[in-house]
VOFIPA-235622 format. One record per residue: x negated, y negated, z of N, C-alpha, C, O, CB in turn; residue number from 1. Coordinates in nm, 2 decimals. Each point is the difference from the previous one (the first is absolute). Glycine has a CB too. Example, Ala and Ser with C-alpha at 12.3 -4.5 7.8 and 13.67 -1.06 7.14 Angstrom:
-1.32,0.57,0.78,0.09,-0.12,0.00,-0.09,-0.12,0.00,-0.10,0.00,0.07,0.29,0.12,0.05,1
-0.15,-0.23,-0.19,-0.09,-0.11,0.00,0.08,-0.11,0.08,-0.05,-0.11,0.01,-0.07,0.17,-0.23,2
//
This chain:
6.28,-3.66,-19.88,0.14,0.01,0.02,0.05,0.14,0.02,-0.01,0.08,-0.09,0.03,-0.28,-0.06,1
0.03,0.24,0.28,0.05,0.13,-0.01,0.15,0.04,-0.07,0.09,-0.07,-0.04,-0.24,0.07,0.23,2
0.13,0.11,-0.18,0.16,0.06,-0.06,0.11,-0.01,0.05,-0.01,0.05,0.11,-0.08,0.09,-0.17,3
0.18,-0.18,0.05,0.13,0.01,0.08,0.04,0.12,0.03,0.01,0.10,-0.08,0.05,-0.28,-0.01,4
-0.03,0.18,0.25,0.09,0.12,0.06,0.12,0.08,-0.04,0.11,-0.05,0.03,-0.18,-0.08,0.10,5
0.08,0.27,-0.22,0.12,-0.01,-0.05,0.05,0.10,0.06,-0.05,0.11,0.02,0.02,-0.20,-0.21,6
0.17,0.05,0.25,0.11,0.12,0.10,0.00,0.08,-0.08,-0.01,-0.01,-0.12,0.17,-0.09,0.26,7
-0.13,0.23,-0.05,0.08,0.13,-0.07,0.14,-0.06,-0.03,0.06,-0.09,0.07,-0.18,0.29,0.08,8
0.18,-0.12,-0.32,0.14,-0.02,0.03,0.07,0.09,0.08,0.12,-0.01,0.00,-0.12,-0.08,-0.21,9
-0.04,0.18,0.29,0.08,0.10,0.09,0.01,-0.02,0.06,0.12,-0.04,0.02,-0.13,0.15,-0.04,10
-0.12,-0.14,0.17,0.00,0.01,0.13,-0.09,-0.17,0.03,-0.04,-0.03,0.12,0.04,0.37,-0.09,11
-0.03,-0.44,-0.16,-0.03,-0.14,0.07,-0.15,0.01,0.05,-0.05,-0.11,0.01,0.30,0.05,0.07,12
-0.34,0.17,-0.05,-0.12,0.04,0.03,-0.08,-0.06,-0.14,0.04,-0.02,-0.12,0.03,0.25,0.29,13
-0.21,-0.26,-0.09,-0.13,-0.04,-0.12,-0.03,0.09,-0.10,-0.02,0.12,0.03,-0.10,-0.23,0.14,14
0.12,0.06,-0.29,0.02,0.11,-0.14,-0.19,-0.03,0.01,-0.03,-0.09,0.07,0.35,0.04,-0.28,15
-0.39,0.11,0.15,-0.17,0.02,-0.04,-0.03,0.06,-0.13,0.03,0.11,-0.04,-0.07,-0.06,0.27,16
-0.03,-0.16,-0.31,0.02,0.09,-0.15,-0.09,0.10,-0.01,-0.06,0.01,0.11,0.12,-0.19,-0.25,17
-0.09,0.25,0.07,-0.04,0.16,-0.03,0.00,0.01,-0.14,0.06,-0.08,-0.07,0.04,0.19,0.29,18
-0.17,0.01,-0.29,0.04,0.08,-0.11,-0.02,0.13,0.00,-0.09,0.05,0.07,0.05,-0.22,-0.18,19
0.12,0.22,0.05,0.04,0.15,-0.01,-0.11,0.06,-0.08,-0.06,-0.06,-0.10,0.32,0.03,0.10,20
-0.30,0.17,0.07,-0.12,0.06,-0.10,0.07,0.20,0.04,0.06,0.07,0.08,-0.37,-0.33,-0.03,21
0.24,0.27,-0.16,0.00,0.19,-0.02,-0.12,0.04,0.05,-0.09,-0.08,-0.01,0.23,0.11,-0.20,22
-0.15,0.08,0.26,-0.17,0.08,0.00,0.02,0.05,-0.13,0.11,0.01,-0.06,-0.18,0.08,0.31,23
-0.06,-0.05,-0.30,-0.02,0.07,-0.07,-0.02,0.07,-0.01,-0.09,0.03,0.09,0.09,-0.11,-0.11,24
0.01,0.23,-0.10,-0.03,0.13,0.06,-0.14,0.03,-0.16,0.03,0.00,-0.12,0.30,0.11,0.29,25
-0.41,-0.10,-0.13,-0.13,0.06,-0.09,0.02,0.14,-0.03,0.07,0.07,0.07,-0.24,-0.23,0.03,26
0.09,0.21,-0.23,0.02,0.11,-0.02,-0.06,0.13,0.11,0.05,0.11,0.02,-0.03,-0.23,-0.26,27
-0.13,0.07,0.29,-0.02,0.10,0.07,0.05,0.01,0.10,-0.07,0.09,0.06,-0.06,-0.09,-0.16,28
0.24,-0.05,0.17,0.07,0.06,0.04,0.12,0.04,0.00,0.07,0.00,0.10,-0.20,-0.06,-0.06,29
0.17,0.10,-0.19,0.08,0.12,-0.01,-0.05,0.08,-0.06,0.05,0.08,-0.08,0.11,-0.18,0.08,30
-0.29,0.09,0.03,-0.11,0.17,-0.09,0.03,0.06,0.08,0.08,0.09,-0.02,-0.29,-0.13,-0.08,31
0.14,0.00,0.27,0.04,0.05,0.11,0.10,-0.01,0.15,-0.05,-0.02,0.11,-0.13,0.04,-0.24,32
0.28,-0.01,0.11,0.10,-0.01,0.07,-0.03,0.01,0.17,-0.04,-0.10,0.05,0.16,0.19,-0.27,33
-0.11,-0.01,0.29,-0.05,0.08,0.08,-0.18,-0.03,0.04,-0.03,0.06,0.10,0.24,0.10,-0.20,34
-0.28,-0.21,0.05,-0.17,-0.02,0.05,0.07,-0.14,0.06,0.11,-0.05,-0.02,-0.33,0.17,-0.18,35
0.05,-0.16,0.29,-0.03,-0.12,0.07,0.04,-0.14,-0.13,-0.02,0.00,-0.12,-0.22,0.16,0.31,36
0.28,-0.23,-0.13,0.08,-0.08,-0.12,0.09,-0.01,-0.09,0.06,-0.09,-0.07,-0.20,0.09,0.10,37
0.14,0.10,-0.02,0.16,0.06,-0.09,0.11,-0.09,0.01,0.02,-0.08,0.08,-0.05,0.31,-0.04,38
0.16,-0.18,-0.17,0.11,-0.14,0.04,0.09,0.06,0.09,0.07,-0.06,0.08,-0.06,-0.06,-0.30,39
-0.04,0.29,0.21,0.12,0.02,0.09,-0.02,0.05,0.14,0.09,0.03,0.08,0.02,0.00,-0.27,40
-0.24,-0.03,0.19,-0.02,0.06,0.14,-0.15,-0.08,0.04,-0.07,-0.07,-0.08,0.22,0.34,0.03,41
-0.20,-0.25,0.20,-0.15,-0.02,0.00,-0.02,-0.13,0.02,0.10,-0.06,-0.02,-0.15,0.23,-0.12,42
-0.06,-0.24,0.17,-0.06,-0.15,0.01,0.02,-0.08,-0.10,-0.07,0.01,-0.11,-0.09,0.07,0.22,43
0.22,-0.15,-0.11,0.00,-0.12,-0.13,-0.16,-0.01,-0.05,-0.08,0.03,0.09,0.30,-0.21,0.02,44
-0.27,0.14,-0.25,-0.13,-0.04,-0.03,0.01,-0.20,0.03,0.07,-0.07,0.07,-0.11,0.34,-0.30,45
-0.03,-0.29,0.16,0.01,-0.14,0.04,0.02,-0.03,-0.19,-0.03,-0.11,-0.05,-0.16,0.06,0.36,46
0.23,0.11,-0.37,0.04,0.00,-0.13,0.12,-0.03,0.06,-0.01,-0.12,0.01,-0.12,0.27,-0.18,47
0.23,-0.11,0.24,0.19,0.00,0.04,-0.04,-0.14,0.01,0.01,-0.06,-0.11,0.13,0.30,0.26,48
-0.17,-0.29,-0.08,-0.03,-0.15,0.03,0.05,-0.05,-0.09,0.12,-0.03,0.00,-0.31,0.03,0.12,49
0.12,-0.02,-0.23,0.07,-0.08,-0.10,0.11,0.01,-0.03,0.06,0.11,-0.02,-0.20,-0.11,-0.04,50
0.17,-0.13,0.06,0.18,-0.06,-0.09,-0.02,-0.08,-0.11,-0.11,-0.05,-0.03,0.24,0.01,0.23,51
-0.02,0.05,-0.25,0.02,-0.08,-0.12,0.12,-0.08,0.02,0.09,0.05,0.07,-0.20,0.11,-0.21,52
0.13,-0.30,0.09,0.13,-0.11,-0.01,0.09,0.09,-0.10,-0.03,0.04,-0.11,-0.11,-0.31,0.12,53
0.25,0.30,0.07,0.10,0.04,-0.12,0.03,-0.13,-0.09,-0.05,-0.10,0.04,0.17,0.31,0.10,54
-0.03,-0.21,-0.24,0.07,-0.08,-0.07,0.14,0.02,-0.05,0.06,0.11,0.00,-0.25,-0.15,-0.04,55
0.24,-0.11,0.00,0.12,0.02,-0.04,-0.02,-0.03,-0.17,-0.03,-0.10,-0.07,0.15,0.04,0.33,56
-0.07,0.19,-0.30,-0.04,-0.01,-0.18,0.19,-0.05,-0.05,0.09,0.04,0.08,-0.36,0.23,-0.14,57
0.29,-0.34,-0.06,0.14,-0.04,0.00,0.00,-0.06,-0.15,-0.10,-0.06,-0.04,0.14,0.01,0.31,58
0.05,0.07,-0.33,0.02,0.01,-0.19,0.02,-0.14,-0.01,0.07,-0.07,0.06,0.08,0.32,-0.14,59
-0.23,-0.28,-0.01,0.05,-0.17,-0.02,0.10,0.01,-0.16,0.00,-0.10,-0.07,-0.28,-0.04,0.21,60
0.33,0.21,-0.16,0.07,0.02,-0.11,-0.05,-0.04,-0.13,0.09,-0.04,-0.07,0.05,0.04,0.21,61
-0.26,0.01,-0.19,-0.07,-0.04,-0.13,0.00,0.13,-0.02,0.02,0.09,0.09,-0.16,-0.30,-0.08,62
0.12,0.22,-0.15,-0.09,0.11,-0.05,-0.12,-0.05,-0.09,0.01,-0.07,-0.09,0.20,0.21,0.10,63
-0.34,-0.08,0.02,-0.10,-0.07,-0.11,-0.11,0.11,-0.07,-0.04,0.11,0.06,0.05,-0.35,0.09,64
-0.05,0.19,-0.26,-0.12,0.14,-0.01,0.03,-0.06,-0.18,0.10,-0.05,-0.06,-0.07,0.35,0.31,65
-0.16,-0.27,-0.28,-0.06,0.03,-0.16,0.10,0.07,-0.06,0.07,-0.05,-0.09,-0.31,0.06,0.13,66
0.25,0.10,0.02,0.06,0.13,-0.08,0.08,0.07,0.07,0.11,0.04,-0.05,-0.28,-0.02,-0.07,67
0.14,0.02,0.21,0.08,0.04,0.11,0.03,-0.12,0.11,-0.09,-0.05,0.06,-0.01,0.30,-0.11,68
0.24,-0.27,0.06,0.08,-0.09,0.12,-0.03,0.08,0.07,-0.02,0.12,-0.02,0.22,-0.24,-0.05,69
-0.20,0.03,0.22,-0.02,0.11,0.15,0.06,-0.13,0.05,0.00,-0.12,-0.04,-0.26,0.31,0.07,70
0.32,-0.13,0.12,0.08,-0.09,0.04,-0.09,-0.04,0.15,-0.05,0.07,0.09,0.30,0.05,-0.23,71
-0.26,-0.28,0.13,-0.12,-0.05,0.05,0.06,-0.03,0.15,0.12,-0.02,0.02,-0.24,-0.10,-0.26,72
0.03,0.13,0.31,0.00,0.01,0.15,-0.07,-0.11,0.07,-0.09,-0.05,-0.07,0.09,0.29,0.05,73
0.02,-0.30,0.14,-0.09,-0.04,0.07,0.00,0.07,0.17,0.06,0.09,0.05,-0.03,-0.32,-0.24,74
-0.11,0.15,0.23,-0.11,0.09,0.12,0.07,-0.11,0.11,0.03,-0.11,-0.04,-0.34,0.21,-0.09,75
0.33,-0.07,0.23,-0.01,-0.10,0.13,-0.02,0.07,0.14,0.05,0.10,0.05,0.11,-0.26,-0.18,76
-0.26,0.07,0.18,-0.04,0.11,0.13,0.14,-0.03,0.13,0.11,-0.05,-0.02,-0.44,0.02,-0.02,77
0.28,0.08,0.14,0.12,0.05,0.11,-0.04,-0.08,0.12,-0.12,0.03,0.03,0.16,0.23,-0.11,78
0.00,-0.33,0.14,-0.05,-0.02,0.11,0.13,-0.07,0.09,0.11,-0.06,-0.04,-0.36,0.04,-0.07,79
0.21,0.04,0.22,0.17,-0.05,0.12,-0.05,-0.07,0.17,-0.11,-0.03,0.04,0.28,0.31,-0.15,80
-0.07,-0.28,0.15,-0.02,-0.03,0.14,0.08,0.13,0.09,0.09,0.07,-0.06,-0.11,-0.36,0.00,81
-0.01,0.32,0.23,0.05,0.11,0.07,0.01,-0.12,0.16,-0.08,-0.07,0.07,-0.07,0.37,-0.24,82
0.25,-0.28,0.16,0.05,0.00,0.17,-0.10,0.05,0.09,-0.03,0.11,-0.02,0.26,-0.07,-0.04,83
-0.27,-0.09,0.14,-0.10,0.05,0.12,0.14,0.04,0.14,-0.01,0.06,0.11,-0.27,-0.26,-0.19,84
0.38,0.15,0.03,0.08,0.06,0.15,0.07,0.16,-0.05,-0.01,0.10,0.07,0.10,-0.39,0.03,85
-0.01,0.26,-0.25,0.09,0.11,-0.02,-0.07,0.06,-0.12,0.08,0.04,-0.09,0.15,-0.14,0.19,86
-0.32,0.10,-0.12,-0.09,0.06,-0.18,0.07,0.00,-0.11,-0.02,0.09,-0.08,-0.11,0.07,0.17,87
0.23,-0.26,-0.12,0.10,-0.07,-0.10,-0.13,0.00,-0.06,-0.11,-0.03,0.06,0.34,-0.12,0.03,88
-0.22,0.18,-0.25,-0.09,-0.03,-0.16,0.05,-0.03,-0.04,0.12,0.04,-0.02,-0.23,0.07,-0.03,89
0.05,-0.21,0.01,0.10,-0.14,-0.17,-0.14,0.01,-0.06,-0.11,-0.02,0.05,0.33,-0.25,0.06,90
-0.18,0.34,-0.27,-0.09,0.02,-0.10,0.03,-0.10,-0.07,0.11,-0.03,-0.01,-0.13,0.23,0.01,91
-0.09,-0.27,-0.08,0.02,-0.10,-0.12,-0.10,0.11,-0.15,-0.08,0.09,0.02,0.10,-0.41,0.18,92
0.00,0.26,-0.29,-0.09,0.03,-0.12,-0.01,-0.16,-0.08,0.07,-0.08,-0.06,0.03,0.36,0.03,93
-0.26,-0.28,0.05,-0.05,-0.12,-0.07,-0.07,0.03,-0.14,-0.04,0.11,-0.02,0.01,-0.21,0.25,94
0.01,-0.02,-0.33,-0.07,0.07,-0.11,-0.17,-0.04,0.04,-0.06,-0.08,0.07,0.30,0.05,-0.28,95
-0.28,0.11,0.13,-0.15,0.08,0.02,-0.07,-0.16,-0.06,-0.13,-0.01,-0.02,0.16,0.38,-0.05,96
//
């Protein structure tokens, strides 16, 4: 069974789902800035490559703990659809 087709709400164009990612920056390169690989200058390593799923973190209003209350959180990842005509992004957050 495929997915249903879903319009853009802007421009009515084919929406395509996707998820949002960060690179990541390792330490060694902000040892060396300026060398081959570096973050701010120079060849990417194939360390930049890597991403990570951001999240959406959000207070569920408990507090719990033995001894110390901490105010408890949950996790939900990020993911959306993008317009292939006008690059309209509609983000959702689902739980993990």
């Amino acid at each position: 069974m495929s997915k249903p087709e879903i319009p853009c709400p802007k421009c009515g164009g084919k929406m395509v789902n996707g998820e949002l990612k960060t690179p990541t920056v390792h330490n060694n390169q902000l040892a060396y800035p300026f060398s081959i690989g570096g973050y701010m200058g120079g060849i990417p390593s194939m360390s930049y490559e890597a991403s990570e799923k951001p999240i959406w973190v959000e207070s569920t209003g408990e507090r719990k703990g033995l001894f110390i209350k901490r105010e408890e959180t949950k996790q939900l990842t990020i993911s959306g659809f993008r317009c292939k005509v006008c690059g309209y992004i509609e983000l959702y957050a689902k739980e993990v």
